[in-house]
VOGU-3710 file (C-alpha; in Angstrom, 3 decimals, decimal comma):
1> xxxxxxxxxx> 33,779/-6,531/-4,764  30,949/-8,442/-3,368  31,585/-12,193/-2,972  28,089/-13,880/-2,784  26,626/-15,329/0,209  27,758/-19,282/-0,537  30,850/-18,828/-2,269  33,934/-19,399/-0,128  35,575/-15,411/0,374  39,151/-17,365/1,094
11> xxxxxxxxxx> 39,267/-18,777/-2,635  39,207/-14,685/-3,555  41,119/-13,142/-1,072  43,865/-16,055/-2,169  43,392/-14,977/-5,768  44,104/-11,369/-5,027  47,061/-11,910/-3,088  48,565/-14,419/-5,643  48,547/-12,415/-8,326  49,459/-8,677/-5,989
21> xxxxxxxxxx> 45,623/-7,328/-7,025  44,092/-4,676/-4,503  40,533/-5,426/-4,246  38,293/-4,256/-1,277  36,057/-6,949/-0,622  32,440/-5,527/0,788  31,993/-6,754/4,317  30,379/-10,480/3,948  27,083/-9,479/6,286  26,504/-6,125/4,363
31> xxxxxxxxxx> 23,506/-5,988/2,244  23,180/-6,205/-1,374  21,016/-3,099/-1,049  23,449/-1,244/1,254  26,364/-2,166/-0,833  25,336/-1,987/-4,781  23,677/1,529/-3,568  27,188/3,032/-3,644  28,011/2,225/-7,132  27,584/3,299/-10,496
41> xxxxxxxxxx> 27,852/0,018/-12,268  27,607/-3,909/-11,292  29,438/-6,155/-13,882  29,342/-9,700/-13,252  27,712/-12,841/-14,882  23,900/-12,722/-15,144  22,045/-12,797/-11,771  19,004/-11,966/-10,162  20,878/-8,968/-8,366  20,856/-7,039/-11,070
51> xxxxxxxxxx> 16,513/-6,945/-10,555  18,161/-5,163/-7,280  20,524/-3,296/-9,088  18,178/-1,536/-11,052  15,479/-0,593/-8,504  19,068/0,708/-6,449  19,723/3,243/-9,895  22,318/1,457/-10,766  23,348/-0,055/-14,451  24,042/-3,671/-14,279
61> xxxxxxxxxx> 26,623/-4,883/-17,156  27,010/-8,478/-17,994  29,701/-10,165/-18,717  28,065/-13,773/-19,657  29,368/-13,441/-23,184  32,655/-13,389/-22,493  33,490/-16,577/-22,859  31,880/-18,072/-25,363  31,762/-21,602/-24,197  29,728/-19,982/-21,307
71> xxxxxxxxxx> 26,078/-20,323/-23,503  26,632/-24,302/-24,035  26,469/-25,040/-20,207  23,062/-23,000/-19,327  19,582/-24,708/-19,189  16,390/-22,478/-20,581  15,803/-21,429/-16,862  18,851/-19,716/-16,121  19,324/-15,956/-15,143  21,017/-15,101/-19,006
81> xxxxxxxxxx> 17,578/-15,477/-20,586  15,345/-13,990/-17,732  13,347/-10,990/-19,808  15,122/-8,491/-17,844  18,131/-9,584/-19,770  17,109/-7,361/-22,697  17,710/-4,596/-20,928  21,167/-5,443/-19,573  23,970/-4,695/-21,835  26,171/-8,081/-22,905
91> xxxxxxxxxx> 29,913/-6,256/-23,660  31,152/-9,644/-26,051  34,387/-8,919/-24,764  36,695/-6,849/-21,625  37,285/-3,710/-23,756  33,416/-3,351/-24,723  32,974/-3,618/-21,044  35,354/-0,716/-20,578  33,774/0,768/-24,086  30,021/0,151/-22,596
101> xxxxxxxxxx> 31,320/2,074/-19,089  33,450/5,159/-20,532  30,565/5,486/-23,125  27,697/5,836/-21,149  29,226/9,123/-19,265  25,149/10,083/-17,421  23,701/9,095/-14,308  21,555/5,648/-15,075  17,749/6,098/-15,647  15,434/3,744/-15,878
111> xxxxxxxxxx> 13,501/3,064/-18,460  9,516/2,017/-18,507  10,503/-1,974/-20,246  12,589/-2,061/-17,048  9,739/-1,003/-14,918  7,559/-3,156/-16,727  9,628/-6,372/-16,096  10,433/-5,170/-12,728  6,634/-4,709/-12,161  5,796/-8,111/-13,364
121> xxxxxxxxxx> 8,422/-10,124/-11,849  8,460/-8,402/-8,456  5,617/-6,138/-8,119  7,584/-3,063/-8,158  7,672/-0,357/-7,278  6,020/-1,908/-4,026  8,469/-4,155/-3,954  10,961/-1,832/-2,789  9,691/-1,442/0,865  8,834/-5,224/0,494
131> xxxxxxxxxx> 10,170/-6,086/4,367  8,078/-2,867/5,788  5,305/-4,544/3,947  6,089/-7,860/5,248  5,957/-6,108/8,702  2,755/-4,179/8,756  0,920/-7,521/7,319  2,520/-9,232/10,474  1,263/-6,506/12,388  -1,897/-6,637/11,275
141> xxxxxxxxxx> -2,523/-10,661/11,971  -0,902/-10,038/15,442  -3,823/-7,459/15,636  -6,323/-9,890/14,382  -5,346/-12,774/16,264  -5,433/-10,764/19,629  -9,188/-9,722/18,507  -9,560/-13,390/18,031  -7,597/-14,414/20,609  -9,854/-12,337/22,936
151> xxxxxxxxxx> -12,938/-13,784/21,264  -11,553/-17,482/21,760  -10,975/-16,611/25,482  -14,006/-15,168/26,237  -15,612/-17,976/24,870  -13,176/-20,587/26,682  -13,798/-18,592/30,077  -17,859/-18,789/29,623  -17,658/-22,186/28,786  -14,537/-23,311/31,304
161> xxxxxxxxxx> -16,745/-21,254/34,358  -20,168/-22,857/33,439  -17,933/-26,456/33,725  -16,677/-25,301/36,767  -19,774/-24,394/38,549  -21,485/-27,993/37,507  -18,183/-30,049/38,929  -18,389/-27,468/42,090  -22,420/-27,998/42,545  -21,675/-31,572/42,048
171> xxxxxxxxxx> -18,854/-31,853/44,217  -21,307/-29,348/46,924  -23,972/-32,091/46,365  -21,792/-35,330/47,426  -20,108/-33,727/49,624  -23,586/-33,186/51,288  -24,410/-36,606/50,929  -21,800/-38,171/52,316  -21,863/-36,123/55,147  -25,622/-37,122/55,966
181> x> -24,416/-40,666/55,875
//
């Protein structure tokens, strides 16, 4: 199990040992890449992870409808009615999520609506090497900004020698004046 980022891991790990459940809890600095990467399904309440779970190859399942007071409490923005949802089965109870699991017996594949929301919402498939992208585009100004950089301080040397010459001539010219006095 992977407890997310803000929630407090003690209120679990007290939850499992209250009631004698074995649970391996995934490291709390691991990735959600690294982690969900090793599974074949994610079950949980609806959550933007589950964008990450399917770009990892693996079948979200969610298990908002559960409890059916669950719907009454959501506003129009929340992760249950995101259009990725379509494609995310919604067991209405725990033995359809066991059903949905034992059922569905193949390796996940995705299909193109999931590509296509996947696409839209988070540019994929570039999305996917989204922090090498971030870095080559950080690369790339560092390059820039050392061409301009170089430009700028050529420039600022020119202009910062010219000054220097006109306070030194100056300087070279009262100097010589007050000596002749």
């Amino acid at each position: 199990m992977k407890v997310h980022p803000r929630e407090d891991r003690g209120v679990w790990e007290g939850f499992f040992s209250k009631h004698n459940l074995i649970v391996e809890l995934a490291e709390w600095r691991t990735p959600y890449m690294h982690w969900v990467s090793h599974l074949d399904y994610v079950i949980g309440s609806a959550s933007t992870t589950f964008y990450d779970s399917y770009v990892a190859g693996v079948q979200p399942i969610c298990t908002s409808k559960i409890d059916k007071l669950r719907l009454a409490h959501l506003h129009d923005g929340a992760e249950e009615f995101n259009a990725l949802m379509e494609f995310v089965p919604q067991p209405e109870s725990v033995d359809e999520v066991v059903s949905t699991i034992v059922s569905n017996s193949k390796a996940f594949v995705m299909g193109e609506g999931i590509k296509e929301v996947l696409n839209k919402e988070t540019n994929y498939p570039l999305s996917k090497s989204s922090i090498s992208n971030i870095a080559d585009q950080c690369i790339l100004l560092t390059e820039d900004n050392k061409k301009k950089n170089s430009l700028v301080d050529e420039w600022f040397f020119h202009v910062f020698g010219k000054i220097l010459n006109v306070v030194f001539y100056a300087y070279r010219r009262l100097y010589k004046k007050m000596s002749e006095h």
